[in-house]
C-alpha positions in Angstrom: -124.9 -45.2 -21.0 -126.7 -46.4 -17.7 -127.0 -43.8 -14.9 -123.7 -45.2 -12.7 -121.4 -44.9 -15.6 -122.8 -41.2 -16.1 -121.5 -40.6 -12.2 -118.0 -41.2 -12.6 -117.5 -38.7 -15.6 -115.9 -35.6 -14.5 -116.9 -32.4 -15.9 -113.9 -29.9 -16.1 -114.9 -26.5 -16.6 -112.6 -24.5 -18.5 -111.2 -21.8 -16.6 -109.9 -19.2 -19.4 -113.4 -19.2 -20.4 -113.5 -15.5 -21.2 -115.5 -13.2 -19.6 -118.3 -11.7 -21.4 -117.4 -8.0 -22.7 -120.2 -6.3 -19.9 -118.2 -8.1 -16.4 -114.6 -6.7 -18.0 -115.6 -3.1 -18.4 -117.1 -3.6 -14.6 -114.1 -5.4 -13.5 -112.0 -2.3 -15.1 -114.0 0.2 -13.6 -113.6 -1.8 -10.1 -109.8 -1.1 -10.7 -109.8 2.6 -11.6 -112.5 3.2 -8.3 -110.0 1.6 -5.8 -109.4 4.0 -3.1 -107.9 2.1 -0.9 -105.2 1.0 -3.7 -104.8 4.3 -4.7 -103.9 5.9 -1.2 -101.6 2.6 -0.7 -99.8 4.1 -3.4 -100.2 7.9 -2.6 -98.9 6.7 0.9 -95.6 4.8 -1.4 -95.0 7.9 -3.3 -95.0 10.3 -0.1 -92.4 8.4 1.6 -89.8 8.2 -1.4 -90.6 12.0 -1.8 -90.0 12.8 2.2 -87.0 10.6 2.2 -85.8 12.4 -1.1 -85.7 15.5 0.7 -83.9 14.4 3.9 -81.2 13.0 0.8 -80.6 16.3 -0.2 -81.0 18.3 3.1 -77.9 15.8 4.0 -75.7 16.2 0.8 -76.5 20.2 1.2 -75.4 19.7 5.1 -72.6 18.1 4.1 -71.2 20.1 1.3 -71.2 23.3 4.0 -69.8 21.5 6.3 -66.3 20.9 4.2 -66.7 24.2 3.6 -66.9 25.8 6.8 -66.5 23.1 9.8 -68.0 25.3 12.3 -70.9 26.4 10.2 -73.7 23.7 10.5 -75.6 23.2 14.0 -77.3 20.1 13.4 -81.2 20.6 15.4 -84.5 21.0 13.4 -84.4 22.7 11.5 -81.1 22.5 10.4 -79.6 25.7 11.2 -76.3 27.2 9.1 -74.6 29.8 10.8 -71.9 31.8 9.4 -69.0 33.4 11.0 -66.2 36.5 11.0 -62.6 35.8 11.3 -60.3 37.8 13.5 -56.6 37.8 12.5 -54.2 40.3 13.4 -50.5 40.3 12.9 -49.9 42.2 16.4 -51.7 38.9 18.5 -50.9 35.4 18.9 -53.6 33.9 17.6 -56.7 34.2 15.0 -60.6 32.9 16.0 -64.0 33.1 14.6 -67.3 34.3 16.0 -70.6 34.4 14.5 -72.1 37.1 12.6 -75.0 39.3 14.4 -72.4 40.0 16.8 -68.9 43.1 16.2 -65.7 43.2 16.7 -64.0 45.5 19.6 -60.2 45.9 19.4 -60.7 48.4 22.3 -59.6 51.6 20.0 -60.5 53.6 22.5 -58.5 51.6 25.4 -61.5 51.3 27.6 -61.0 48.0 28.9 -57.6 48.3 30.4 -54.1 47.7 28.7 -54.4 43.6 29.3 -57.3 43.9 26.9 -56.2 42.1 23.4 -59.3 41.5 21.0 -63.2 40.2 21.5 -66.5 40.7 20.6 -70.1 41.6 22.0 -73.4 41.2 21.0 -74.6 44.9 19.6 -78.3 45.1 21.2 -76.2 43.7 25.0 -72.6 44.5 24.8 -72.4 42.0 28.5 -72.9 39.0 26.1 -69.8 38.5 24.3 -65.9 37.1 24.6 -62.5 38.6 24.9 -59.2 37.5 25.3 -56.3 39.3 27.6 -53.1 38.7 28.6 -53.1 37.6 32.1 -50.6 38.0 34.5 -51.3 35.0 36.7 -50.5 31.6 35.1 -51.3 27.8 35.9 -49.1 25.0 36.8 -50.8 22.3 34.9 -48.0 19.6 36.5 -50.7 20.1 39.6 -53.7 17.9 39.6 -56.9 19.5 38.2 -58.1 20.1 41.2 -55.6 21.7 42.9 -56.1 24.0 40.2 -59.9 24.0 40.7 -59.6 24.9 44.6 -57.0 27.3 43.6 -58.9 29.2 41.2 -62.1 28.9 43.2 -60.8 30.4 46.2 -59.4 33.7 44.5 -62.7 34.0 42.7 -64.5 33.9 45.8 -62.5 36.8 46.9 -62.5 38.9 44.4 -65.7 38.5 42.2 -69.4 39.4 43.7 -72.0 37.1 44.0 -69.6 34.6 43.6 -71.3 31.1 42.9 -72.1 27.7 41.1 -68.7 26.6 40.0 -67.5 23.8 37.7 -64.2 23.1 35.9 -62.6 21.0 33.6 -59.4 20.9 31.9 -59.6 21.0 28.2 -57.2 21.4 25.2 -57.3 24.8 23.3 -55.5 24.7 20.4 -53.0 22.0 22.0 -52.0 24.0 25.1 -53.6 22.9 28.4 -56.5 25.6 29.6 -58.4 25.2 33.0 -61.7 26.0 31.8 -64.6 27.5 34.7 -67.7 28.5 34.4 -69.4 30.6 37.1 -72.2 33.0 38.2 -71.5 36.6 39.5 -73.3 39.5 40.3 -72.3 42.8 37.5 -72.6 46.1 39.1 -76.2 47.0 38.3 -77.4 43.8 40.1 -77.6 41.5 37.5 -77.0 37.8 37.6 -74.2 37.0 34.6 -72.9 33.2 33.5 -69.2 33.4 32.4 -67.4 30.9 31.3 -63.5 31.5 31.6 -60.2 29.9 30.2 -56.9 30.4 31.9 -54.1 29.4 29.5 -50.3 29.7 28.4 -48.6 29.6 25.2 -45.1 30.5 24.3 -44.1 32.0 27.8 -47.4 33.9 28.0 -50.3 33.3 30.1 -53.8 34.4 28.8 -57.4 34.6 30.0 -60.5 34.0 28.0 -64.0 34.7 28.9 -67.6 34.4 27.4 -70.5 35.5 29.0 -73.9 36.7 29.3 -76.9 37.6 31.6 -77.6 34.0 33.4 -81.5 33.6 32.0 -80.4 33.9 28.1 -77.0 32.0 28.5 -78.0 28.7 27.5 -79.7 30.4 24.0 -75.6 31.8 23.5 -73.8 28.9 24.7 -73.2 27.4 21.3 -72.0 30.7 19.8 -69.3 30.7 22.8 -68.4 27.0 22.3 -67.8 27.7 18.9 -65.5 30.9 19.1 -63.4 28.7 21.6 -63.3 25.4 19.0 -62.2 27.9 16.1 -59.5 29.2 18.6 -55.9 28.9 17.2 -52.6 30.1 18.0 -50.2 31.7 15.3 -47.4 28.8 14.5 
């Protein structure tokens, strides 16, 4: 065979040639000393495991929720928050309020004969809610803020330290309620945040009021808010 016909053969290596038994015990060690595939992985199996426990911080959520549909504030961490019911046979209508807080049905008629039920914190018995009769109802034909200017001015008149008013006009329970919320001044000097509901049902007019000193009223907002969405009048 000259030395041009030698040129055009091709040589095809064989590429399943098998490695020799030293390169595939390095070539298995390579694998098993990997770092960077095995934190790939670690990185893998962390999510699924984080997002494993969001799955059953939800179903739990849920599942307390049907249970009690004002017991879940959703913030981080999730916080559950369970509650006392007041129901009485002598009042027109039931509510629930957090625990950490009691219960006053004014035994010992302190609080005047308008007084019907509440409840106050026990360590600062000026942050709670009660609920009286009222002898001064709304005409909720008028526009809301003919109410506003209405209720604004007598508040003016009568309460000290009188200021930063708003008002809105809400549903409680299905009845229309002018709802304000204020700052006044208590008679020791302190600054107080009230929020206050005016409302009527079967003939009778009622106010509601929450409240608490004006720095911590924001932490005991949600605690009022709640006591006024679990509000219910007796059918």
């Amino acid at each position: 065979m000259t030395e041009q016909e030698f040129s055009h053969i091709e040589i095809v290596e064989d590429d399943e040639q098998e490695l020799p038994v030293v390169d595939q015990k390095n070539l298995l060690l390579k694998k098993l000393v990997d770092l960077e595939g095995w934190k790939k992985d670690l990185k893998k199996i962390g999510y699924i495991l984080a997002l494993l426990v969001v799955i059953a911080v939800i179903i739990v959520g849920v599942r307390m929720l049907v249970a009690n549909p004002f017991g879940i504030r959703m913030h981080a961490p999730l916080e559950v928050v369970t509650y006392q019911k007041y129901s009485n046979a002598a009042t027109a209508f039931v509510f629930s309020f957090p625990e950490g807080y009691v219960f006053d049905g004014d035994e010992q008629k302190k609080y005047g004969a308008d007084y019907l039920a509440g409840f106050y914190l026990e360590a600062d018995q000026r942050t709670g809610c009660d609920v009286r009769s009222s002898g001064v109802g709304i005409n909720f034909a008028k526009s809301d803020q003919e109410i506003a200017d209405a209720i604004k001015e007598d508040l003016a008149i009568h309460v000290k330290g009188f200021a930063d008013f708003s008002s809105k006009r809400i549903k409680l329970d299905g009845r229309d309620a002018m709802q304000t919320n204020f700052s006044l001044t208590d008679p020791l000097g302190n600054t107080l945040q009230i929020t206050q509901l005016m409302t009527s049902n079967d003939g009778k007019d009622y106010l509601i009021a929450c409240g608490s000193g004006k720095a911590q009223y924001k932490f005991f907002q949600q605690d009022f808010q709640d006591f006024i969405n679990s509000f219910e009048w007796r059918k």
